[in-house]
C-alpha positions in Angstrom: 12.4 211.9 236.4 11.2 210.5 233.3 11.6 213.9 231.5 14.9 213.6 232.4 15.7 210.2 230.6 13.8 211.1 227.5 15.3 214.5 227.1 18.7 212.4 227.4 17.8 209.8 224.8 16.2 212.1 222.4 19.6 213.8 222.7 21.5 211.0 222.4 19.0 209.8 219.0 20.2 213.5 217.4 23.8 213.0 217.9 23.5 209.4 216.3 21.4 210.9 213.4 23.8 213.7 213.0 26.7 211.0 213.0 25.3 209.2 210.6 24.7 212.2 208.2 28.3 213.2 208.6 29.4 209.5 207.3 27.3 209.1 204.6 28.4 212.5 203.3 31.6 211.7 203.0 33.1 215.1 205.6 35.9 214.3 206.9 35.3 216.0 210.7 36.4 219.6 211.6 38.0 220.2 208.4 40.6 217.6 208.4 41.9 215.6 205.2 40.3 213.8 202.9 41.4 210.3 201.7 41.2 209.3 198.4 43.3 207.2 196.3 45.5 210.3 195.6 46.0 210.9 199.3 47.0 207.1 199.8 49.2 207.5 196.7 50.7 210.2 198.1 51.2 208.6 202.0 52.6 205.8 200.2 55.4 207.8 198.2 56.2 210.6 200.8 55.4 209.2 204.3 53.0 211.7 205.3 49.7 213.6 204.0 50.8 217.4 204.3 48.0 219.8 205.3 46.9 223.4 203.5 47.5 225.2 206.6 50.8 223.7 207.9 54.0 225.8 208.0 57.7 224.0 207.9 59.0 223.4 211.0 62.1 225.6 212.4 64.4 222.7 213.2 66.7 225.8 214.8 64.0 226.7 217.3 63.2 223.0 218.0 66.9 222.4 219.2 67.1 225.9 221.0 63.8 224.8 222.6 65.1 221.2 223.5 68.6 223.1 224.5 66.6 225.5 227.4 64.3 222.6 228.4 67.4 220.8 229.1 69.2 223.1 230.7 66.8 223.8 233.5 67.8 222.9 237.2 65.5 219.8 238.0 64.8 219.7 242.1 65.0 216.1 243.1 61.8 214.8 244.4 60.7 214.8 247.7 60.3 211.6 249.8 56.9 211.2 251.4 57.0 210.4 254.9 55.7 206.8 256.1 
């Protein structure tokens, strides 16, 4: 039993170490944006911190999407019995 709770801790001291490696270098986790004081300057001007890999939205297919989900036949719910 005591294997168990030091295997646990000595997991839980590598994922704290591993944390703390990841702040001091500065990473921003899985890939995400960076801030800097370009990035804020930019927030501040446009509203929003655009990423590398993001495509413009198809306003078109968003309203034909909202349109179908819409037009679906919703059952009313069913009354549980008391």
């Amino acid at each position: 039993m005591t294997l168990i709770w030091a295997l646990l801790a000595a997991l839980l001291g590598a994922a704290g170490v591993r944390h703390l490696a990841r702040l001091r270098s500065g990473r921003a986790p899985r890939g995400g944006p960076r801030v800097d004081d370009e990035a804020v300057r930019r927030i501040i001007e446009t509203g929003s911190l655009p990423r590398v890999d993001d495509e413009p939205l198809d306003m078109e297919e968003a309203a034909r999407a909202e349109e179908e989900f819409w037009d679906q036949h919703w059952d009313e719910p069913e009354e549980y019995q008391r």
